[in-house]
Steps between C-alpha positions, in 0.01 A plus 500: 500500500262495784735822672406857478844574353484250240382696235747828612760248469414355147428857368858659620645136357345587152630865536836376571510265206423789277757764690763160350305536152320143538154607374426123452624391811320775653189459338437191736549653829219759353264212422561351869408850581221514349371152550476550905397867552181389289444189645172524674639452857755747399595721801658750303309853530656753279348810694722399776793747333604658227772265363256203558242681311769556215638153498107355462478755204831414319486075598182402428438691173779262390498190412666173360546263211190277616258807551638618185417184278182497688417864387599460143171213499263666669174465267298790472743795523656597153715838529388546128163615629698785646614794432310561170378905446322722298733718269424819577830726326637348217921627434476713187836454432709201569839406397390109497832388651733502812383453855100620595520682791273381734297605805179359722272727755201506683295871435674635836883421418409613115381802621800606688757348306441389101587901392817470663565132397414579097691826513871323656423226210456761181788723670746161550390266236380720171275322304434187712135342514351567758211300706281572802278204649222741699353291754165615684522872372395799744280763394782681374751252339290508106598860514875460603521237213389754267753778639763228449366427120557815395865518612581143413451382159656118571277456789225224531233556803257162559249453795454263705171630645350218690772309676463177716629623779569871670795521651903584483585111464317427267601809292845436518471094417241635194862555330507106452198516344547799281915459368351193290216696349766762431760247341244330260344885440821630392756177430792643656613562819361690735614642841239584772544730783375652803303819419657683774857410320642822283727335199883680563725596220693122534181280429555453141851344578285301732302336206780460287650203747176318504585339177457154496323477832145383535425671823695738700458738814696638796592259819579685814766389800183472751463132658148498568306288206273677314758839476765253330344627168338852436228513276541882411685440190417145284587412168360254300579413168260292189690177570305220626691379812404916575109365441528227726675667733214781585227241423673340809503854754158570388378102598694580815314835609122373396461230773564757775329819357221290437471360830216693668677461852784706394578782659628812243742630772697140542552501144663855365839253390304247306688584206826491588429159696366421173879591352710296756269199500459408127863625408631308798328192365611549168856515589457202720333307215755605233215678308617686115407814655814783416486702788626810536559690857551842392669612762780227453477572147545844502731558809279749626159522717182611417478852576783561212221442248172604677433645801219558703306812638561727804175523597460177694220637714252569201611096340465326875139716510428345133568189597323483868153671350531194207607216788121613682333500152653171474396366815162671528378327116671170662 
């Protein structure tokens, strides 16, 4: 362990396990990953290059079934605290059943994206409830929820005005936070997406295979850890194991968003390391959790049923500007 290539070694050995479709088996060569490049005589110096900057980024955001455990006991960090909101557009019309359709932003990404978001979901799914979690609104994000009132009769707006922290990783792992609020809110299930996702025309055949499944979302063919399992698209249903099982990804998350030597830029894939880690360790513990990967399920990828924008320039410059907030309130 005491060689420089020790940890290139253990990382490739992980990615190879999961290239075979051993996620458990891989899972350990991540932890002896992770273990030595934070050691504090570590010699490993992601700046060196590029991949070594990625592999510190995906390997260490990871972790196994004893950090795990340890993070599900940590006193003094309840995910319950989180995610709570000020109501701000109640849905005059609802049709109190089916999937809610769901979708978290910070003021920047609502602003580009929520008119686009809500107007794919009325054109696709008619009649659907709809839900926006508005985190740290921009000057202009009250009046784009108003716009969107007008046109959109099932749609709920809340607020979170104040959050904890100010930056992209924490606004995507909010989502753990929020889907519980949402599933106790409106006792069914609810599906919660990227903002910058536009619902296509095959999304309702989407929900209709989710029966029966507590939690569901896309897995990709990537062998890197935390891009096993994409956050853009997560279902949740009111089932308990479905309760426990985002209790356990928000418990994961807190620990390192509240540690105040984190860096926002090392941690843009929290959630999805979040994903592999606790559903990894629930299929290694035999947990009652009914999984579904919706790509599997389906036969088809992700873009069939939402797709993102074209204007990648104006989302990476949304993103960057909220990365410096981030690191600036830090």
């Amino acid at each position: 362990r005491r060689s420089a290539a020790w940890p290139v070694l253990s990382y490739y050995r992980g990615c190879a396990a999961l290239a075979r479709g051993d996620r458990i088996g891989a899972r350990a060569h991540f932890t002896c990953f992770r273990e030595v490049v934070t050691a504090p005589d570590s010699r490993f110096d992601p700046a060196r290059h590029p991949q070594l900057n990625v592999m510190y980024r995906q390997g260490t955001l990871v972790a196994g079934s004893d950090e795990v455990a340890c993070r599900r006991t940590l006193a003094g960090l309840d995910p319950a605290a989180h995610g709570h909101g000020e109501e701000v557009l109640r849905a005059r019309e609802t049709a109190g059943e089916g999937w809610v359709i769901a979708g978290l932003a910070d003021g920047r990404y609502f602003d580009l994206y929520a008119e686009r978001f809500v107007a794919s979901a009325m054109r696709h799914l008619p009649g659907a409830t709809l839900h926006l979690h508005l985190v740290a609104p921009g000057p202009d994000s009250l009046d784009v929820a108003r716009r969107l009132a007008v046109r959109a009769p099932t749609l709920t707006v809340r607020v979170e005005a104040d959050p904890p922290w100010r930056h992209p990783a924490f606004y995507a792992c909010d989502r753990f936070f929020v889907l519980p609020r949402l599933l106790r809110r409106y006792r069914r299930g609810v599906v919660m997406l990227d903002i910058d996702l536009e619902v296509q025309s095959e999304f309702g055949g989407l929900l209709a295979l989710l029966e029966g499944h507590d939690f569901g979302c896309f897995t990709s063919r990537r062998w890197e850890p935390a891009s096993v399992y994409q956050a853009g698209v997560m279902a949740a249903a009111p089932t308990v194991p479905a309760a426990r099982l985002l209790d356990d990804l928000g418990r994961f998350c807190l620990p390192v968003l509240a540690d105040p030597a984190a860096r926002p830029q090392f941690l843009w894939m929290l959630d999805q390391a979040a994903l592999f880690s606790i559903l990894v360790d629930a299929r290694a513990r035999g947990g009652d959790i009914a999984f579904a990967a919706l790509d599997a399920l389906s036969g088809r990828p992700l873009a069939d049923f939402a797709r993102g924008p074209d204007d990648s320039e104006a989302k990476h410059a949304a993103w960057s500007r909220s990365t410096r907030d981030g690191m600036a309130s830090g």
